[in-house]
Each structure stands twice: as C-alpha cells, then as structure tokens.
PDB file of N, CA, C and O in Angstrom:
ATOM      1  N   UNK A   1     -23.269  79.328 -63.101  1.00  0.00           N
ATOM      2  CA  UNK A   1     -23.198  78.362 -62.025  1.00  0.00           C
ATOM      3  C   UNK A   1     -21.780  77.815 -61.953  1.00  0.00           C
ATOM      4  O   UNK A   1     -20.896  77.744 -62.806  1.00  0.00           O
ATOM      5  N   UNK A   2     -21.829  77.471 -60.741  1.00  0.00           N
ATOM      6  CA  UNK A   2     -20.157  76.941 -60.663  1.00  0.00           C
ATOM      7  C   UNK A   2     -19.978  75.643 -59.433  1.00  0.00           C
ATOM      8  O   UNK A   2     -20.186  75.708 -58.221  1.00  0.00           O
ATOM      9  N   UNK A   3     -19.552  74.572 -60.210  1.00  0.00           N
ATOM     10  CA  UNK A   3     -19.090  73.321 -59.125  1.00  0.00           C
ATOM     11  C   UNK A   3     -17.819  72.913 -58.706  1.00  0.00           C
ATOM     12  O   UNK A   3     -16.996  72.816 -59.616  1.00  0.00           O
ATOM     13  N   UNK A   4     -17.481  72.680 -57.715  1.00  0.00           N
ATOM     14  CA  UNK A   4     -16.627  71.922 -57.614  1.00  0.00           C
ATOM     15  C   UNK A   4     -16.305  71.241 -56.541  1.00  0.00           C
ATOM     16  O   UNK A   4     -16.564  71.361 -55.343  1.00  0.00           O
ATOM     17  N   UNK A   5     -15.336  70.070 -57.552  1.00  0.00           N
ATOM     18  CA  UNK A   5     -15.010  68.461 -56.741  1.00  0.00           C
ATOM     19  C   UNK A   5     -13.526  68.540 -56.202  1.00  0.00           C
ATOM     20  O   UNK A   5     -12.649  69.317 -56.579  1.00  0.00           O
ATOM     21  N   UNK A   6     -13.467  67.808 -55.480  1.00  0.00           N
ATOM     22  CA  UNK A   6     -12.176  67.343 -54.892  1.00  0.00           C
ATOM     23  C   UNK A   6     -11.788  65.917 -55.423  1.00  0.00           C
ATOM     24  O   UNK A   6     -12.686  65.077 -55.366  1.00  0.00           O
ATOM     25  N   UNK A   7     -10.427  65.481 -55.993  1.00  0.00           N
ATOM     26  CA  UNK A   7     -10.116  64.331 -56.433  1.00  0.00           C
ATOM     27  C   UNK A   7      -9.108  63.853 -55.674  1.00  0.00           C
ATOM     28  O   UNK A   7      -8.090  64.466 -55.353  1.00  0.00           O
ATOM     29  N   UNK A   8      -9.401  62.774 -55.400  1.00  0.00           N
ATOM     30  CA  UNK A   8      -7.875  62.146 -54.556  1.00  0.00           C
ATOM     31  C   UNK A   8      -7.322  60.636 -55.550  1.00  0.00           C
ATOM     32  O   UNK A   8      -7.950  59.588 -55.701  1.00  0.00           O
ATOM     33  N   UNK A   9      -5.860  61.034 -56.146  1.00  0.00           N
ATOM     34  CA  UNK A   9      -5.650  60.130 -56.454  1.00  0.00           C
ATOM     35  C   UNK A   9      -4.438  59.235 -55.967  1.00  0.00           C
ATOM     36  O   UNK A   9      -3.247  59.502 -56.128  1.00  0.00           O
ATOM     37  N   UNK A  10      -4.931  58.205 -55.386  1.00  0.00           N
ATOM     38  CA  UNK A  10      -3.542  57.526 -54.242  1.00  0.00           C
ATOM     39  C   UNK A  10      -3.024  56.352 -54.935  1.00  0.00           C
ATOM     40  O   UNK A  10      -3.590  55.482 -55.597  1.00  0.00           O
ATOM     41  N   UNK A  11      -1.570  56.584 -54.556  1.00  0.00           N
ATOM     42  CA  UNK A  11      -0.553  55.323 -55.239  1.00  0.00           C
ATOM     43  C   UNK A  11       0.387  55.354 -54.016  1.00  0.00           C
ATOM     44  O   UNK A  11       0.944  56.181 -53.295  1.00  0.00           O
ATOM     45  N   UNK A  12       0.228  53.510 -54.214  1.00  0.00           N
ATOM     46  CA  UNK A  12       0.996  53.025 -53.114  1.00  0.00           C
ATOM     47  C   UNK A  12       2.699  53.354 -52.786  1.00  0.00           C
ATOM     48  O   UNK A  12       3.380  53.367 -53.811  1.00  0.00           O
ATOM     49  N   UNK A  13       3.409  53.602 -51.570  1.00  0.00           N
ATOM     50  CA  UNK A  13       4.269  54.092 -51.667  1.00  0.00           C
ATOM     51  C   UNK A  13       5.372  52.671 -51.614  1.00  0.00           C
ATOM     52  O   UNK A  13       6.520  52.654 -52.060  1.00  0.00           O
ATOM     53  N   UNK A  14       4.715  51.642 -51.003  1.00  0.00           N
ATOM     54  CA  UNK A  14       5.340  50.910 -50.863  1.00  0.00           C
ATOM     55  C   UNK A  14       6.032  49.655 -52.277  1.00  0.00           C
ATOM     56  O   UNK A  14       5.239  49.145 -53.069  1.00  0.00           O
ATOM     57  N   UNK A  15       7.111  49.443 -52.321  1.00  0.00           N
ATOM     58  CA  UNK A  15       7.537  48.121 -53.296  1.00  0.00           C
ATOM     59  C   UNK A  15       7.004  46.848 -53.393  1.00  0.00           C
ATOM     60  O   UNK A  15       7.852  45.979 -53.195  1.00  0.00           O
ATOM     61  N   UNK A  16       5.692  46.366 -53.671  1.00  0.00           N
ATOM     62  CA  UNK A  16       5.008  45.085 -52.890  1.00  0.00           C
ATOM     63  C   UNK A  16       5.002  43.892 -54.797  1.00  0.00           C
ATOM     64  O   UNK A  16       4.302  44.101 -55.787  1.00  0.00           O
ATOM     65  N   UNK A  17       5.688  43.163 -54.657  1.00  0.00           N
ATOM     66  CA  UNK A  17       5.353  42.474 -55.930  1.00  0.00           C
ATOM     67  C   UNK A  17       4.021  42.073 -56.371  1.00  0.00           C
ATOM     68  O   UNK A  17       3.732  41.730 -57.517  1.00  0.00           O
ATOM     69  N   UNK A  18       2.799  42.182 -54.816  1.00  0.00           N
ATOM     70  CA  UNK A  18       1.628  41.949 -55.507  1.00  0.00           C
ATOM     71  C   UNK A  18       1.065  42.933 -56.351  1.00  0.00           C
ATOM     72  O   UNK A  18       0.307  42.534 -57.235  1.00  0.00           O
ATOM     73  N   UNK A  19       1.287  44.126 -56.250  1.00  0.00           N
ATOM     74  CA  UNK A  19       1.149  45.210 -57.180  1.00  0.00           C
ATOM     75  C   UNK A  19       0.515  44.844 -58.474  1.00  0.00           C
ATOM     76  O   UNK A  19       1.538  44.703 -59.145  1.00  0.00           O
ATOM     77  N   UNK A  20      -0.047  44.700 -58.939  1.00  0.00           N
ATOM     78  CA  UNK A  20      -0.659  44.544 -60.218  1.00  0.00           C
ATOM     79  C   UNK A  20      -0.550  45.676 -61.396  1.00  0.00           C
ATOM     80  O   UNK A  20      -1.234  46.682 -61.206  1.00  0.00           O
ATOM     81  N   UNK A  21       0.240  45.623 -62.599  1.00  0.00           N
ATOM     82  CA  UNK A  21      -0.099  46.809 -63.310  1.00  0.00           C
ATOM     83  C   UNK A  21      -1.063  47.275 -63.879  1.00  0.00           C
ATOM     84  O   UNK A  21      -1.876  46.620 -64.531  1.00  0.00           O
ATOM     85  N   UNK A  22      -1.086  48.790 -63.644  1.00  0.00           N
ATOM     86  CA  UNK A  22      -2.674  49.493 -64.127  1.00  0.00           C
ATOM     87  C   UNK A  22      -3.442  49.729 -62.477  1.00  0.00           C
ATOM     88  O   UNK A  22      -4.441  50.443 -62.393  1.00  0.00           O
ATOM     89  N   UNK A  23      -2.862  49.066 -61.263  1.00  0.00           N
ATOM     90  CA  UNK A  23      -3.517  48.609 -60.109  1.00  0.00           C
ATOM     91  C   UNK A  23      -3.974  49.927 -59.354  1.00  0.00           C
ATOM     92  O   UNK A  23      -4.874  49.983 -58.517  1.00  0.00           O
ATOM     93  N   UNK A  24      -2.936  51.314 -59.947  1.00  0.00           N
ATOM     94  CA  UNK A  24      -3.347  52.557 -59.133  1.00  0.00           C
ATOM     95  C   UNK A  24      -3.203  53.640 -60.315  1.00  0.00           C
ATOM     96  O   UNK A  24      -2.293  53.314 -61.077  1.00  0.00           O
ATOM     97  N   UNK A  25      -3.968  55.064 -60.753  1.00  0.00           N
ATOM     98  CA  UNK A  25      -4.444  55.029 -58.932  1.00  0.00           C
ATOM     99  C   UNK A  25      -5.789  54.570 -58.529  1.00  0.00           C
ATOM    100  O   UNK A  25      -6.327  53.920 -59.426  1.00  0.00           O
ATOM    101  N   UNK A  26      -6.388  54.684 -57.627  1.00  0.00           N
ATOM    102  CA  UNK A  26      -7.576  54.373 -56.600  1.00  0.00           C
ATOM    103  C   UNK A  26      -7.874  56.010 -56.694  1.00  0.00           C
ATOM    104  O   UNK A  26      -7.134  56.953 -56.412  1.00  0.00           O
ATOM    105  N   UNK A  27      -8.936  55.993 -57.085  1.00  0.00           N
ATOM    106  CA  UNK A  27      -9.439  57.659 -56.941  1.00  0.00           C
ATOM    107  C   UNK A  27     -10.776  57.307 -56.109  1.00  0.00           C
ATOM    108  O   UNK A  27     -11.676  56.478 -56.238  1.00  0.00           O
ATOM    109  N   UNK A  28     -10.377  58.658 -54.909  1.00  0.00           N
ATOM    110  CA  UNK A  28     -11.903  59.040 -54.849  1.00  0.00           C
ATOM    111  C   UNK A  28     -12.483  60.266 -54.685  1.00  0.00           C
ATOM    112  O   UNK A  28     -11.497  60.904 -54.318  1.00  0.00           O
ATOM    113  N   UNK A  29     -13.257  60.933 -54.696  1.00  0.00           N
ATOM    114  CA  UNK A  29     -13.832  62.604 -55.168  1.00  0.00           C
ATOM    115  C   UNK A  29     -15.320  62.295 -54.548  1.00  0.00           C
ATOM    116  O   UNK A  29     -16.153  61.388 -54.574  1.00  0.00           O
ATOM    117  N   UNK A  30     -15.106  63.940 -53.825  1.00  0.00           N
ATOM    118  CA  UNK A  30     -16.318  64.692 -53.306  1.00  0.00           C
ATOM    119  C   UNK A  30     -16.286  66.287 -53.044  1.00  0.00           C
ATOM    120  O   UNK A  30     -15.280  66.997 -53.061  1.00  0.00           O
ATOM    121  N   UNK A  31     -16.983  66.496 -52.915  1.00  0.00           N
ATOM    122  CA  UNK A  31     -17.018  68.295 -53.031  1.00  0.00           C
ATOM    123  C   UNK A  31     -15.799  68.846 -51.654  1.00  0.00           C
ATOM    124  O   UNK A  31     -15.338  69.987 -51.679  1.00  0.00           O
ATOM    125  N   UNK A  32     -15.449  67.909 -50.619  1.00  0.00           N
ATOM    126  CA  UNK A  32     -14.710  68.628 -49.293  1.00  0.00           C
ATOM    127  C   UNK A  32     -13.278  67.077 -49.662  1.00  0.00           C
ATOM    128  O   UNK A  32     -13.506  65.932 -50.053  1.00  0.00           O
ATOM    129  N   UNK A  33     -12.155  67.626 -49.380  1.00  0.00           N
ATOM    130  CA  UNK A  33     -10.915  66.710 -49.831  1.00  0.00           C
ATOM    131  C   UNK A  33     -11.043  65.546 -48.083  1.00  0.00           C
ATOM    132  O   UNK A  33     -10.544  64.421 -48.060  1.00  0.00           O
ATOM    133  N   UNK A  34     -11.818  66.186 -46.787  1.00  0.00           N
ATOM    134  CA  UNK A  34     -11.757  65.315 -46.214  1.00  0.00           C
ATOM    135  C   UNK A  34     -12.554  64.016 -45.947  1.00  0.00           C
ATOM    136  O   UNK A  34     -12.173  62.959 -45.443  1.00  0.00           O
ATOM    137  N   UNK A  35     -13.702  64.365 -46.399  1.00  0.00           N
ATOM    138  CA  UNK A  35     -14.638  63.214 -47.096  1.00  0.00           C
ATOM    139  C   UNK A  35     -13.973  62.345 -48.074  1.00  0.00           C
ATOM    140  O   UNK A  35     -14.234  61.156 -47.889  1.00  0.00           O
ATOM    141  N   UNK A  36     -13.326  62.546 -48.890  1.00  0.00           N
ATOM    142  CA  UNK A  36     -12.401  61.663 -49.825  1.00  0.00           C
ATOM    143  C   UNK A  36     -11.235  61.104 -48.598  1.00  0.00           C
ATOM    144  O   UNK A  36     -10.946  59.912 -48.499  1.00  0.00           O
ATOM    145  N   UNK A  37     -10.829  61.840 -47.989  1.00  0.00           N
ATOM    146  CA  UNK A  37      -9.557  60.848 -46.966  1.00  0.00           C
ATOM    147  C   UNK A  37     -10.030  60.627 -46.220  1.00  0.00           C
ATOM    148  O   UNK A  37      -9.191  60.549 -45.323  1.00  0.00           O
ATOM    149  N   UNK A  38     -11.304  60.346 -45.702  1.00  0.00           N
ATOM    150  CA  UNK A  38     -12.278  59.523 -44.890  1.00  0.00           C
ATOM    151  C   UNK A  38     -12.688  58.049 -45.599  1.00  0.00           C
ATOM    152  O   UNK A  38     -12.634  56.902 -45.157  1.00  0.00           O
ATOM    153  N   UNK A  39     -13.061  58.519 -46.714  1.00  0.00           N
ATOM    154  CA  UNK A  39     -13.410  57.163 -47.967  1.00  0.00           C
ATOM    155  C   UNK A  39     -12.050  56.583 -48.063  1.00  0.00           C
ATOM    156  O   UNK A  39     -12.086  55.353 -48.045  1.00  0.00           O
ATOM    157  N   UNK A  40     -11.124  56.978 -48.138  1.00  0.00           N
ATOM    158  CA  UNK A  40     -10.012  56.135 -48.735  1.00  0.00           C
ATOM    159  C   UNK A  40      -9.678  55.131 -47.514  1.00  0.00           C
ATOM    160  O   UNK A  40      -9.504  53.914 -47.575  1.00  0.00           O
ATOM    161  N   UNK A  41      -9.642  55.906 -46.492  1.00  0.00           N
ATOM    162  CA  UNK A  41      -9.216  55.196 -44.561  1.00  0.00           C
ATOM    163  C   UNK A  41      -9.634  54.134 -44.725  1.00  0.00           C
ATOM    164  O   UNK A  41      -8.939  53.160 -45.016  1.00  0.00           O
ATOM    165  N   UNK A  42     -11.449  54.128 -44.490  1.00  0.00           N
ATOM    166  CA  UNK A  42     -12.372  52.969 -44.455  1.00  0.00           C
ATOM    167  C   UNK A  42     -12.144  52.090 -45.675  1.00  0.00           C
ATOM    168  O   UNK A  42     -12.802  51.053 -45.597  1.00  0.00           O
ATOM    169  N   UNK A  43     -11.274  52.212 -46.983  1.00  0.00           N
ATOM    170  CA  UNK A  43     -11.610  51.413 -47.694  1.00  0.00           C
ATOM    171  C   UNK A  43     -10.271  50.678 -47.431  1.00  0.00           C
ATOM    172  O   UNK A  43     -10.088  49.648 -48.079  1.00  0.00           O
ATOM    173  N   UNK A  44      -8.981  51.215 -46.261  1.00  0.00           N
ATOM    174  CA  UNK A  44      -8.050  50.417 -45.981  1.00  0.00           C
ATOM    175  C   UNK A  44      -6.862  51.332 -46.368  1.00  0.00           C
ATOM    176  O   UNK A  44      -5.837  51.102 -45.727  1.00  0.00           O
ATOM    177  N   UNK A  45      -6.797  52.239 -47.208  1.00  0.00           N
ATOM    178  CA  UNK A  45      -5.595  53.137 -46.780  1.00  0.00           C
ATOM    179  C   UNK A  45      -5.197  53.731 -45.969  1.00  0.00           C
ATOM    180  O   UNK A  45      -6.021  54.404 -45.350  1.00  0.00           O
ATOM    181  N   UNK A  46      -3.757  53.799 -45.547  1.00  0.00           N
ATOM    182  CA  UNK A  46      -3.136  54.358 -44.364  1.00  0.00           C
ATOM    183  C   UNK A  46      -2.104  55.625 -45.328  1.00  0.00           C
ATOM    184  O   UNK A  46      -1.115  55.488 -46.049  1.00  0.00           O
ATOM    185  N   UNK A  47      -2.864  56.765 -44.928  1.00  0.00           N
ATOM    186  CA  UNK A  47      -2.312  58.625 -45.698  1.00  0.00           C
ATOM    187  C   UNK A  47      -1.385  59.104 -44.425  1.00  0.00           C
ATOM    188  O   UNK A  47      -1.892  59.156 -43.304  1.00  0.00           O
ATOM    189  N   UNK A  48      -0.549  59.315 -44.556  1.00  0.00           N
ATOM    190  CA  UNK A  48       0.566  60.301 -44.368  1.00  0.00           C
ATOM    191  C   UNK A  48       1.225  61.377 -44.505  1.00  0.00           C
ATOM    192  O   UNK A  48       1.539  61.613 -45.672  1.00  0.00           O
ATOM    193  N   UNK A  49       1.537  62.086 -43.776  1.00  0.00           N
ATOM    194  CA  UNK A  49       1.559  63.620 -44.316  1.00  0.00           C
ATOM    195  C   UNK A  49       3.013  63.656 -44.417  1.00  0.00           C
ATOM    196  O   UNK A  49       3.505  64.773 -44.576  1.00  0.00           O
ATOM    197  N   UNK A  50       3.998  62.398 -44.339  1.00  0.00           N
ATOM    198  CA  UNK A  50       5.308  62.448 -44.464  1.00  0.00           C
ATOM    199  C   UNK A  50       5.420  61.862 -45.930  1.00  0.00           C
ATOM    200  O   UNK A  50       4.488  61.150 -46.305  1.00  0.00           O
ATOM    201  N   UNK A  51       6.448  62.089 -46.768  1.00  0.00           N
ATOM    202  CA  UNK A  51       6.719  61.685 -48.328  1.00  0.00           C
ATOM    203  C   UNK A  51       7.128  60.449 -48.077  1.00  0.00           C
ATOM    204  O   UNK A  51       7.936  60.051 -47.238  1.00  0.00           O
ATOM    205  N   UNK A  52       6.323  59.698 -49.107  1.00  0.00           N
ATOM    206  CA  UNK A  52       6.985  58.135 -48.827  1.00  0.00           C
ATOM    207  C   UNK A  52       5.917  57.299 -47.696  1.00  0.00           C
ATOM    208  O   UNK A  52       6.305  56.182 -47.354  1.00  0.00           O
ATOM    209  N   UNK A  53       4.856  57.701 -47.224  1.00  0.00           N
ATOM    210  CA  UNK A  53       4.187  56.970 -45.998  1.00  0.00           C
ATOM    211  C   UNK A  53       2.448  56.739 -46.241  1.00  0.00           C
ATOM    212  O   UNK A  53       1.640  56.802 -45.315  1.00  0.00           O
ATOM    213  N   UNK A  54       2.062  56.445 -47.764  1.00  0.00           N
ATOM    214  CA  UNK A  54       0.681  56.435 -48.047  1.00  0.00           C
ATOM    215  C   UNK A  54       0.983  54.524 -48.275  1.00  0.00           C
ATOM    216  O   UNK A  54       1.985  53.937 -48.684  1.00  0.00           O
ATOM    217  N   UNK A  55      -0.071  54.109 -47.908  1.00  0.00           N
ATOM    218  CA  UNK A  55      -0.022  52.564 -48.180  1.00  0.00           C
ATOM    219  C   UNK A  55      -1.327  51.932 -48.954  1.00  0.00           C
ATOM    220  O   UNK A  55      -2.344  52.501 -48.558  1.00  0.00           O
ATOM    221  N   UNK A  56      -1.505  51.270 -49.604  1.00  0.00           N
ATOM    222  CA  UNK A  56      -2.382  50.469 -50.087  1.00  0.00           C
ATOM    223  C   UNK A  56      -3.184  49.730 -49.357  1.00  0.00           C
ATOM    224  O   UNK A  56      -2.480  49.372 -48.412  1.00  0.00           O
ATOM    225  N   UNK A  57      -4.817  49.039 -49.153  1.00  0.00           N
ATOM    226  CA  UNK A  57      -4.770  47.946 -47.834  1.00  0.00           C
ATOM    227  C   UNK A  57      -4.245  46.868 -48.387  1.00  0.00           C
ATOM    228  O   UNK A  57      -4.674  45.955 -47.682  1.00  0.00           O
ATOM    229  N   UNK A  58      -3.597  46.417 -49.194  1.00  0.00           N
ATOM    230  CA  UNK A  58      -2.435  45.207 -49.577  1.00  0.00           C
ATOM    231  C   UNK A  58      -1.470  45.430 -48.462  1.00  0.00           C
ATOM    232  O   UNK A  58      -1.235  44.647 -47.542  1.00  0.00           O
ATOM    233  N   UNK A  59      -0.894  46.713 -48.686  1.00  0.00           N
ATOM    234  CA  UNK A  59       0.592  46.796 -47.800  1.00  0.00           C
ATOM    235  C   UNK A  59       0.338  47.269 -46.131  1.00  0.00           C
ATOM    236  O   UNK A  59       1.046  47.120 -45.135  1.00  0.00           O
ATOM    237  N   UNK A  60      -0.726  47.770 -46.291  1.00  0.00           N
ATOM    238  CA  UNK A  60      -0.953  48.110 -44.810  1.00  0.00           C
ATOM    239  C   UNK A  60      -2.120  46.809 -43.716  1.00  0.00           C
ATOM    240  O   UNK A  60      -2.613  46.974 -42.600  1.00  0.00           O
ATOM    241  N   UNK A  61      -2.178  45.901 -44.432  1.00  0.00           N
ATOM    242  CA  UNK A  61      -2.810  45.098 -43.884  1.00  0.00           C
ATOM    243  C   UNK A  61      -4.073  45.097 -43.030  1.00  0.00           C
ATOM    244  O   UNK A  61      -4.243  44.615 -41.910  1.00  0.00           O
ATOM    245  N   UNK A  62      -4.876  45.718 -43.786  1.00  0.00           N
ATOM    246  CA  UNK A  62      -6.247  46.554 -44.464  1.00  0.00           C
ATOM    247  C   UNK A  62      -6.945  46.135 -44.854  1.00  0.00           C
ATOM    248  O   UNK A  62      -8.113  46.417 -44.589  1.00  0.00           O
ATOM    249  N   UNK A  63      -6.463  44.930 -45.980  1.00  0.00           N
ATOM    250  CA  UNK A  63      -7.288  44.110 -47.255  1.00  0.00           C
ATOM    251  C   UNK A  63      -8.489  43.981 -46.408  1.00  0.00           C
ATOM    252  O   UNK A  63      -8.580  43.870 -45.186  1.00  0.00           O
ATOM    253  N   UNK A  64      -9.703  44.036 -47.648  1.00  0.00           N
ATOM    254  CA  UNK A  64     -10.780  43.369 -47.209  1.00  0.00           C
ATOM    255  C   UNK A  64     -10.830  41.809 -47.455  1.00  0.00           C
ATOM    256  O   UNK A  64     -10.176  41.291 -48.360  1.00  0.00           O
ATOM    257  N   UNK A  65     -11.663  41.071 -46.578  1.00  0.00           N
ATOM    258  CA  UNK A  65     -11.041  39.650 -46.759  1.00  0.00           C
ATOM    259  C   UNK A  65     -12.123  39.577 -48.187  1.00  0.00           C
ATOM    260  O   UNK A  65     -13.072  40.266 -48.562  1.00  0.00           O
ATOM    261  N   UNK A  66     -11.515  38.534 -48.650  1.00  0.00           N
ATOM    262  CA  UNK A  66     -11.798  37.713 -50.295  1.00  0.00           C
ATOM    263  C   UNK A  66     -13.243  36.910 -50.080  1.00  0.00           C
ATOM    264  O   UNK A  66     -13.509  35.942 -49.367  1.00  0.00           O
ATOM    265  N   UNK A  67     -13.889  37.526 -50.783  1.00  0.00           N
ATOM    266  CA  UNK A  67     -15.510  37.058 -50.937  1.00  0.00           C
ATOM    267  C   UNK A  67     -15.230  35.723 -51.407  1.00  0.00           C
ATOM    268  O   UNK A  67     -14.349  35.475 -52.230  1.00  0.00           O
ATOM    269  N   UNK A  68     -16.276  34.542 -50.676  1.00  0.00           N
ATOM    270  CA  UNK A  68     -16.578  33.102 -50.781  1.00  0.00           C
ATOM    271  C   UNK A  68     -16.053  32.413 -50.185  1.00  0.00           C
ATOM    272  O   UNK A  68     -16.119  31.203 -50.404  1.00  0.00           O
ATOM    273  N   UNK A  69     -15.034  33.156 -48.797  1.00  0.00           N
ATOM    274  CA  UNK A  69     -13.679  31.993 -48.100  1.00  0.00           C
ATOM    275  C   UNK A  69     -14.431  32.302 -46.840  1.00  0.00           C
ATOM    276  O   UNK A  69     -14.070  31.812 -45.770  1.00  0.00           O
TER     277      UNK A  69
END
C-alpha cells in the first residue's frame, strides 16, 4: 500500500516585530497541495508565486479578530 500527503510549510516573508519566536512555520497537509493553499488563504495567508511575497494574517491584515473583545 502506498500514501501520500502534501505538506505546506509557510514563513512569513515579511520583517514584522510582532513575530514571535518559534511563531512559524504554520503547516498545513492534505493528500492534493491545493487543498492545503486553500486552508492556508481562509486561515489569512496571502501566497505568491513571486520570491519574497507570502504574508502571515499579522502582516497581511487577515488576523482573525481576538476572542472576548
């Protein structure tokens, strides 16, 4: 038998001091790589097929808003 996954692991391209260390990467995995850059979109990343143009939703202004406000 034989499986296989697709892994996406994304790090922000941008310089943002909120950055937290340890903060990336953000992985996500499924058997097709566009189901994973579908998951990443909705969770607020902006992917680029130019070097230098993947964003975090910190830097791309994405964030989900902060539970209890």
């Amino acid at each position: 038998m034989q499986a296989g996954c697709y892994t996406l692991d994304l790090y922000c391209d941008a310089e943002n001091p909120d950055h937290q260390y340890g903060e990336f990467p953000h992985q996500f995995f499924h058997e097709r790589g566009s189901v994973c850059r579908s998951r990443a979109r909705r969770a607020g990343w902006i992917l680029s097929r130019r070097p230098g143009g993947d964003l975090c939703p910190k830097c791309s202004g994405k964030r989900p808003p902060k539970q209890g406000t």
